[in-house]
C-alpha positions in Angstrom: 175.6 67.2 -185.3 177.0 66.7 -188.5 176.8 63.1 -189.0 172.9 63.3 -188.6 171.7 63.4 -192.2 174.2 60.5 -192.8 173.7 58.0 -189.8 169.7 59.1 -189.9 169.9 57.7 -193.7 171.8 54.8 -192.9 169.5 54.1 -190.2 166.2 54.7 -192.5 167.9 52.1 -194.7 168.3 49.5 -192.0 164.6 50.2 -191.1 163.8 49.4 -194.6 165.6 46.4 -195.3 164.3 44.8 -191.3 161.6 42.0 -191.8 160.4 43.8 -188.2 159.0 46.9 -190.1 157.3 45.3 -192.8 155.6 42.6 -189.9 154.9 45.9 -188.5 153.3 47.8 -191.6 151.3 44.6 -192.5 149.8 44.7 -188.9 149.1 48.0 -188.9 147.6 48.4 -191.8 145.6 45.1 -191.6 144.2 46.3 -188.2 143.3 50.2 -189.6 141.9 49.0 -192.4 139.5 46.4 -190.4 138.6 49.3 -188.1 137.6 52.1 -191.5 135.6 49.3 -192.9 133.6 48.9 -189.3 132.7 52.3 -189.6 131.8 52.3 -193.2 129.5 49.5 -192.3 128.6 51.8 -189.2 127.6 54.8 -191.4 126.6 53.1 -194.3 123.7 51.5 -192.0 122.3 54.8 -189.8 123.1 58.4 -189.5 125.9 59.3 -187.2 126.0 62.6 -184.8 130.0 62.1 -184.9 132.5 62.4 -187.2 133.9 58.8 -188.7 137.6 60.3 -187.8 136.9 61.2 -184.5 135.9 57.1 -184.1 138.7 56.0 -186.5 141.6 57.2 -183.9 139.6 55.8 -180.4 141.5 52.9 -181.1 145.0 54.8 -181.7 146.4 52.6 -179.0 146.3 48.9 -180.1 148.5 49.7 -183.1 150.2 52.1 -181.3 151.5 49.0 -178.5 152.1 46.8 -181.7 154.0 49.2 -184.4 156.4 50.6 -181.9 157.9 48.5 -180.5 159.0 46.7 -183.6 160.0 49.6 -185.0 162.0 49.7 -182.0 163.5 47.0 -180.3 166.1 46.2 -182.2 167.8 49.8 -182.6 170.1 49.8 -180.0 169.4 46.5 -177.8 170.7 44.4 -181.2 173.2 46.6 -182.2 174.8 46.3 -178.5 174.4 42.2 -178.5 176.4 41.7 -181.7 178.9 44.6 -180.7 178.5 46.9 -183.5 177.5 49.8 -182.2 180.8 50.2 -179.6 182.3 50.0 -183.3 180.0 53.0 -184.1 180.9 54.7 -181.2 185.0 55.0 -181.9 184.7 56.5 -184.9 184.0 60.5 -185.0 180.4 60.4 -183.9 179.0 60.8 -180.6 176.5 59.0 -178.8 173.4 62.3 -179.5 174.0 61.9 -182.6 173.8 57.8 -182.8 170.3 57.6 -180.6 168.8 60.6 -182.2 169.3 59.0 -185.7 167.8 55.6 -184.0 164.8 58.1 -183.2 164.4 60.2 -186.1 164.2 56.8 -188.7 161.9 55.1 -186.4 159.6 58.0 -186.2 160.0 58.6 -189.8 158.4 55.3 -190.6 155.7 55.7 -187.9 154.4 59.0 -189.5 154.6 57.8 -192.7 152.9 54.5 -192.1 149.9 56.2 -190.2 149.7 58.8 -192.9 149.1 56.2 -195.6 145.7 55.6 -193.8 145.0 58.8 -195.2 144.0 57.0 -198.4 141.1 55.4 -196.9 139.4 58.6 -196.5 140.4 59.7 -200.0 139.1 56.8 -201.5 135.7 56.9 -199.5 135.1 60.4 -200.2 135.9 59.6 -203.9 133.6 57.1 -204.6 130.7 57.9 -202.1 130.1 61.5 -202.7 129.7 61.9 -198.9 131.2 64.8 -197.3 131.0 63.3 -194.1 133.7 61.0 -194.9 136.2 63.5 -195.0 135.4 66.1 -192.2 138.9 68.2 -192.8 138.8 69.5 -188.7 138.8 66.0 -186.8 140.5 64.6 -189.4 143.5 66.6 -189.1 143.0 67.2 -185.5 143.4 63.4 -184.7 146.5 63.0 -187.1 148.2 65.6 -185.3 147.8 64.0 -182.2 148.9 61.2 -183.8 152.1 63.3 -184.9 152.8 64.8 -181.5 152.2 62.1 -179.7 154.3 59.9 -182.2 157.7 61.3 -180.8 157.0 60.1 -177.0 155.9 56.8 -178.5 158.6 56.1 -180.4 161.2 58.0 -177.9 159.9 55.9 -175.0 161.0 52.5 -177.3 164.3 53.7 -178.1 164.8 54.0 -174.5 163.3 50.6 -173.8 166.3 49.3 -176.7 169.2 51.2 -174.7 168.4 49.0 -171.7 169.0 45.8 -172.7 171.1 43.7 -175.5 167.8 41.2 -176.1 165.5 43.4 -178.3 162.9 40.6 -177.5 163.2 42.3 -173.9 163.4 45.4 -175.6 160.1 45.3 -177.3 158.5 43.5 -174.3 159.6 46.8 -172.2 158.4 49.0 -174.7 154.5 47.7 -174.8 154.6 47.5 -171.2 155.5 51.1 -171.0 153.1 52.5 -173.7 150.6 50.8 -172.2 150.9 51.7 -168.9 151.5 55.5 -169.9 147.9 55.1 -172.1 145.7 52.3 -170.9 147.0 53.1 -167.1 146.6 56.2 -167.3 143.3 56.4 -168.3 142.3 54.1 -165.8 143.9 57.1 -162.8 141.5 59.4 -165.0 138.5 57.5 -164.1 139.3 56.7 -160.8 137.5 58.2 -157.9 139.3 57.4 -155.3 142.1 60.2 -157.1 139.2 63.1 -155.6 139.7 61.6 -151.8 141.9 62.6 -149.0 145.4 63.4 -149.6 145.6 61.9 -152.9 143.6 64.7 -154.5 147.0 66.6 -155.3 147.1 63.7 -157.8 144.4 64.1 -159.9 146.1 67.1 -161.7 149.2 65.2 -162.2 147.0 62.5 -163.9 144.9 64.6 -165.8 147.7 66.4 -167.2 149.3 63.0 -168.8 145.6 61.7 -169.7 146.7 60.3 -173.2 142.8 59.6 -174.3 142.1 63.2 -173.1 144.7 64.8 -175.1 143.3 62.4 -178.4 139.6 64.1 -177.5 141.0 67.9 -177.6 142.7 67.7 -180.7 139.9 66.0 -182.2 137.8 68.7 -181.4 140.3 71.0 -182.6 141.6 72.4 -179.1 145.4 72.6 -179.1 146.8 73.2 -175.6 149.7 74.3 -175.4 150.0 72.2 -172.0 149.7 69.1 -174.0 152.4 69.7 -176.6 155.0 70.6 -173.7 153.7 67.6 -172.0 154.6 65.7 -175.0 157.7 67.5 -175.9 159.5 67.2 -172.6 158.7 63.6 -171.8 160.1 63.0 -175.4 163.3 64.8 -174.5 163.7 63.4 -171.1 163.2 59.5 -172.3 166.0 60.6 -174.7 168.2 62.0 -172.8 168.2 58.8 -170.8 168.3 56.5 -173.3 171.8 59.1 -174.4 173.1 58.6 -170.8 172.1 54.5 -170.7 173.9 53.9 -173.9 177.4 56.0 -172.1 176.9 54.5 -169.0 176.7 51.1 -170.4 180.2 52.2 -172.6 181.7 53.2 -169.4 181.2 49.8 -168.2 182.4 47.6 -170.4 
């Protein structure tokens, strides 16, 4: 793993200089700042039983389906179309190291970008004078859900970009898989027909990998230690296959 730190600040670079991320950031930050300024408005107008954080992240998953795959599509899928990365690949680095650099710069920039919303609390609780504004539990609670969640996010998109050398497809492959894993599987969690007959077994399955459940407990600052494994192994898993997609695709050619 020696070559990390450099390909991981090459990487950031390319990130940096893509016109992807910054479509990305302008999105993101365009859509988060429309939501803060609904619940300002939502506030400002009545008292409110629950905490302006825990509303600000119910919508996690909109940007969520937007930022990541631009963040990733084109970090391996584009690098395989216009042959550079079997370039990469015969110099003294190995394929670990290559996706996890992919991973860790694309992250990076999805941590970052969601911490900048951070500011609109400051700013609110500057000028209003309202505690409220910046409830320190929820508020933490749902950015490190953000955080943990994050890395099977963004692993799941890297995997998406070692299947394919269009990142179009790529980042096509990548909603579709966020949003099945969140939107579909919060639509299992509400299903009754999960409590029926022989597919009860199910319903633990589901409720174990109920993204919009997991947002709720750290909200409310319950950190299971079921959910970070959850979220740690399917982040190692989607890498490990998107490390034995780019080899077996070598292999091939």
């Amino acid at each position: 793993m020696k070559h990390l730190p450099t390909l991981l600040s090459h990487e950031l670079r390319m990130l940096l200089v893509s016109p992807a991320t910054y479509v990305a950031a302008t999105l993101f930050l365009g859509f988060m700042g429309l939501v803060f300024i609904k619940i300002v408005e939502l506030y400002g107008g009545a008292p409110q039983e629950t905490s302006p954080a825990v509303v600000y992240f119910q919508l996690f998953w909109l940007p969520v389906c937007v930022m990541v795959p631009l963040l990733t599509m084109k970090c391996l899928a584009e690098e395989r179309r216009a042959g550079t990365l079997e370039t990469l690949l015969t110099t003294p680095v190995t394929t670990t190291e290559v996706v996890l650099a992919k991973f860790g710069a694309a992250y990076a920039l999805y941590t970052a970008l969601w911490a900048s919303t951070l500011g609109f609390f400051l700013v609110l609780r500057r000028y209003s004078g309202d505690e409220r504004f910046l409830d320190a539990g929820p508020l933490l609670g749902g950015f490190l859900f953000i955080g943990v969640s994050g890395l099977l996010f963004v692993a799941l998109g890297v995997l998406a970009s070692s299947l394919t050398r269009s990142q179009s497809v790529a980042g096509i492959l990548s909603c579709v898989a966020l949003a099945t894993l969140i939107l579909g599987g919060n639509a299992l969690a509400d299903s009754p027909w999960l409590d029926q007959g022989l597919l009860r077994p199910l319903r633990a399955a589901v409720d174990h990998g109920h993204v919009f459940g997991h947002r709720d407990d750290f909200a409310r600052g319950v950190i299971d230690l079921r959910h970070l494994l959850f979220y740690a192994s399917g982040t190692a898993l989607a890498l490990i296959l998107s490390i034995l997609s780019v080899e077996a695709k070598q292999l091939h050619a």
